[in-house]
N, C-alpha and C positions, 0 to 999 in steps of 0.2 A: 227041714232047711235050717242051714247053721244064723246065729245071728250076728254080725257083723258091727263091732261099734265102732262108733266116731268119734275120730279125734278131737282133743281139746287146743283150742288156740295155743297151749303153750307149748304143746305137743307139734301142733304146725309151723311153729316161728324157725326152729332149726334149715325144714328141711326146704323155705321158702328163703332162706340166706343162701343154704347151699345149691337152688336154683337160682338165684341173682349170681353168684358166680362161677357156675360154670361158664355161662358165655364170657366173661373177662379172663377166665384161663384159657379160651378157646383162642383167644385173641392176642394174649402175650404167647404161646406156643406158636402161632403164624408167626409173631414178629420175631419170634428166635427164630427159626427154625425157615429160614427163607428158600431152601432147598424145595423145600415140600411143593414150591408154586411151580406149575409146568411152565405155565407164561416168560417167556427171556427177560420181556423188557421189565415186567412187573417185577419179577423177582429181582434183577440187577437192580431195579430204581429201591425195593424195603431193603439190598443189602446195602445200599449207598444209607439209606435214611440212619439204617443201625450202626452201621460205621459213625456216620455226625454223630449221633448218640455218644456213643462211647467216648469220642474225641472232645465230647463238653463236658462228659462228666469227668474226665481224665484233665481238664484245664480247669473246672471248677475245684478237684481237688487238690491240683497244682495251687492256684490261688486261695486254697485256706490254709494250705502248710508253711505259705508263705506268710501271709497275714497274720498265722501264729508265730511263728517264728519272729515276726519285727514288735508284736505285742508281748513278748519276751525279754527280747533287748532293750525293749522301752521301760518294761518296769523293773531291770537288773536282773535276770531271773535267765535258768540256763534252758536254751532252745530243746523242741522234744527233738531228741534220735533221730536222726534219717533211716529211713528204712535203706536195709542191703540187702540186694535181691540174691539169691539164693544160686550157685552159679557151679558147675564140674568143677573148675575152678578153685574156686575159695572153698570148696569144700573137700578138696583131695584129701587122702590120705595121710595121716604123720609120716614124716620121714625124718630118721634121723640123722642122714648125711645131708638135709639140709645147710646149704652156709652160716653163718651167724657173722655180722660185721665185727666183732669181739674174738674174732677165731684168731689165735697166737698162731696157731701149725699152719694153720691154711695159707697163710702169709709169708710164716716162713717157706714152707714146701714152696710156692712163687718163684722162689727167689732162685731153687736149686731146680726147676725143670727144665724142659728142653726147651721151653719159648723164652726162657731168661734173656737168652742174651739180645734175641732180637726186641722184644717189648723194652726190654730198655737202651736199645739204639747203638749198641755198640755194634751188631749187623744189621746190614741190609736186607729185607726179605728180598729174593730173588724165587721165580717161580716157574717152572717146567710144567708143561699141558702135553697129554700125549694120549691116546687112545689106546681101544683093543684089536687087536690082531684083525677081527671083520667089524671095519667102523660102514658106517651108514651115510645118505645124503642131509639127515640134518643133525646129523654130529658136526662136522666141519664147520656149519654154519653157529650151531651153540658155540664150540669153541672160539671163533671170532669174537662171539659179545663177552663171552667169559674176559679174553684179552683185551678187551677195551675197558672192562669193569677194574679186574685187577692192575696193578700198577707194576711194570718190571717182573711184564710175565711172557713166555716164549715159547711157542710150539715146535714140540718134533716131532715128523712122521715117526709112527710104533715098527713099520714093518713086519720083519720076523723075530724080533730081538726079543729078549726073554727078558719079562720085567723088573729080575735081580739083578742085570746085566745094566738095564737101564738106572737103574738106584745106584748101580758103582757112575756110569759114568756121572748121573748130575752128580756126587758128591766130590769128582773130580773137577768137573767146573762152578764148585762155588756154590750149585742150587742150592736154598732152606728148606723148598718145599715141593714135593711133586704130586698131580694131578691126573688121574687119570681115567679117563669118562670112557663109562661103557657104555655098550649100545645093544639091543637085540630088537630086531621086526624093526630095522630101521630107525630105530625112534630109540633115544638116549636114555636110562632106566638105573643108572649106579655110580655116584661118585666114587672114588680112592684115593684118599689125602693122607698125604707119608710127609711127616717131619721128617726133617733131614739133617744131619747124618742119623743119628741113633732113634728114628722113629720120635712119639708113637703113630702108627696107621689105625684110621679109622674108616670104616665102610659104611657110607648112606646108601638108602635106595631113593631115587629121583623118580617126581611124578609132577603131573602139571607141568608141563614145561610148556613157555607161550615167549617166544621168539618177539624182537623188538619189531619186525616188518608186522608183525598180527595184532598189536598193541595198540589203539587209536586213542589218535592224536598225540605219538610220543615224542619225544623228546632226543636229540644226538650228542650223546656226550660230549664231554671236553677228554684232553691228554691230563690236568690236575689229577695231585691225589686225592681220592674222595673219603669225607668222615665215617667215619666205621659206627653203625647202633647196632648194641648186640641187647636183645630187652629178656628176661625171664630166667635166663640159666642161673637155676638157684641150687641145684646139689652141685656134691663135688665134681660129680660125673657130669655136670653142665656146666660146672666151672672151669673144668677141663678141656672141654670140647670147644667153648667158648675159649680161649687160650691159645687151640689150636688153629682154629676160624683167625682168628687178633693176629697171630703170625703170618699171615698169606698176604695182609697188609703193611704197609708204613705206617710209623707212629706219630706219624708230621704231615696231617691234612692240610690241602691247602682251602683254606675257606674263601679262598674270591673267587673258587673254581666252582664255589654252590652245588659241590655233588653228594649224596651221599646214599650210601651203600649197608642196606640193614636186613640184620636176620634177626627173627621175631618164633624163637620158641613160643608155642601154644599146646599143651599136652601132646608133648613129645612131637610135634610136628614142626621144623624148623623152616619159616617160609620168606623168601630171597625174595627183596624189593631195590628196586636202583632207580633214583629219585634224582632230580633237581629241582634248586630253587628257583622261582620267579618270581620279580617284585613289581607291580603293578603301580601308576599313578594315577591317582583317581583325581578328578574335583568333586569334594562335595560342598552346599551352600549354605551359607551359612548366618542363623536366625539371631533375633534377637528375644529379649526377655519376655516379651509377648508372644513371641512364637510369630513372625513376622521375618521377611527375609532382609538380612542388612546390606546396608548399601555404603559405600566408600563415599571420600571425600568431592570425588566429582559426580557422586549422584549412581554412581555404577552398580550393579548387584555384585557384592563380595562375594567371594568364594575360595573355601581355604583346600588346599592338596592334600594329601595323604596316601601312604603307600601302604598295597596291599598285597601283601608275601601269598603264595602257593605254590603247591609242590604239581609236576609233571614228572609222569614215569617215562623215563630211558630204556626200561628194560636190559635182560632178560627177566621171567618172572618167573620162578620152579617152588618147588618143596623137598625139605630132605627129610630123613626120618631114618634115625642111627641104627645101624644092625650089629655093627662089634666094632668094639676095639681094640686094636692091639699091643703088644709092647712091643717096641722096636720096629722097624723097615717089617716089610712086607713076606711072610712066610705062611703058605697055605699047609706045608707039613708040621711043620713043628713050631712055631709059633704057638707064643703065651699069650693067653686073651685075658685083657682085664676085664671086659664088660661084653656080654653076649646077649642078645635079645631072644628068647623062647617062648614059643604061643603059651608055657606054662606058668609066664610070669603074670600074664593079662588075666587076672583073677578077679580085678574091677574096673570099672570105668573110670575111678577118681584115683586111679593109681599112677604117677607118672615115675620119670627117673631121672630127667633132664631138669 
């Protein structure tokens, strides 16, 4: 028989720590891990507990970055860094047709394209809506909100008329701009916006599209011209497009109309909001140095007004997302493309072009 020897107390201290905690790993692994409970109620009530969790300790660290930050200022001394969360974003790609506010050419070139003369006022933007050959039931209906949104814009039946046919006549009556929405399976799927006369044409494809009736609690426009926000286009090619977009509008908002009308580049997805303002009167009441509520000279509880701005969506609400553009009026044969989209460009995620 073999002889077996016994351990020495120092020899047992280890392995009696690492039985005191297994049970407390046994028990933070429950409290992550709250799938693991069959129970509905039990489990929703530890994911509710660990939610509080997180959200105190996410205010307790709110409160010491602050605290630091004012014991900084107090002894002259410069605050630490905020943290910048890490985002597709800010972390895209270099590009070197980036804009730069110091750009002499980019300025210049402004001056000599085809949105000159309307961005600085000497025309009118006037604007032609018109569809494709098989339009759909809620094409007419997009088109309506489109015409409420744009300012001194006009639909005409497409018929059978060939769309270079139609590019002569608006340049005969004046148009700057022509529009023309496709449709397939019913449902509306591709913008076509041609500067006018000598182009350029560019092609989005439209997605998302959510009608002002399907929109709660919206909002009915006015006839005002509404403020144009164009936010992100930061290369040329979005500076561009951005230019193009700016021409479909006036450059003389009316601001007592409190409308306004914004597209919002986001990694190359350009997404269409139509807003109004609202200004709200509130009373709120109002304390004294004690924190005590004050009262007027005949004894009355004071209370002072204040107005509270908020925006209401009008609608429509879409997305576009640029496929080409071209130079000059519209030619599916021979047409020169300045900018073409190909799945071979999407090489990364943080790569944009807009």
């Amino acid at each position: 028989m073999g002889y077996k020897r016994k351990k020495s107390e120092s020899e047992l201290e280890p392995e009696i720590e690492n039985d005191r905690k297994k049970p407390m790993m046994q028990k933070e692994e429950k409290e992550i891990l709250p799938s693991t409970i069959k129970n509905k109620e039990k489990r929703s009530e530890v994911h509710a507990k660990l939610k509080h969790q997180k959200k105190l300790e996410k205010r307790k660290k709110a409160k010491a970055r602050d605290a630091a930050e004012k014991r900084a200022l107090e002894l002259g001394e410069e605050p630490p860094p905020k943290m910048v969360p890490r985002t597709i974003e800010n972390t895209r790609e270099f590009d070197e047709t980036v804009c730069k506010p110091d750009d002499e050419e980019l300025f210049a070139g402004n001056d000599a394209d085809e949105f000159g003369a309307i961005l600085k006022r000497d025309r009118t933007p006037k604007v032609l809506i018109t569809t494709c050959r098989f339009n759909s039931s809620r094409g007419p209906a997009f088109i309506s909100e489109l015409l409420s949104v744009i300012p001194n814009a006009h639909y005409y039946k497409r018929g059978t008329y060939d769309l270079k046919k139609i590019v002569e006549y608006a340049n005969n009556k004046d148009f700057t701009s022509l529009i023309v929405v496709h449709t397939n399976r019913r449902e509306p799927d591709a913008l076509l916006i041609i500067g006018l006369p000598e182009g350029p044409t560019a092609h989005f494809k439209l997605s998302k599209l959510v009608l002002r009736k399907d929109i709660k609690n919206h909002g009915n426009p006015t006839n005002h011209k509404p403020e144009l926000v164009l936010n992100n286009f930061t290369t040329r090619l979005g500076h561009r497009i951005g230019r193009l977009i700016q021409s479909l509008f006036p450059q003389d908002p009316n601001f007592h109309g409190r409308r306004v009308v914004t597209f919002h580049n986001q990694r190359d997805f350009i997404f269409f909001r139509h807003h109004r303002y609202i200004f709200d009167r509130k009373e709120s009441k109002q304390t004294d140095s004690k924190g005590k509520e004050a009262k007027d000279a005949k004894g009355e509880k004071a209370s002072q007004e204040r107005v509270i701005a908020r925006l209401q969506e009008c609608g429509p609400r879409f997305t576009l997302k640029l496929t080409s553009l071209q130079h000059g009026t519209f030619d599916s044969k021979g047409g020169e493309f300045e900018w073409v989209h190909k799945p071979e460009m999407d090489t990364s995620r943080r790569r944009f072009f807009l």
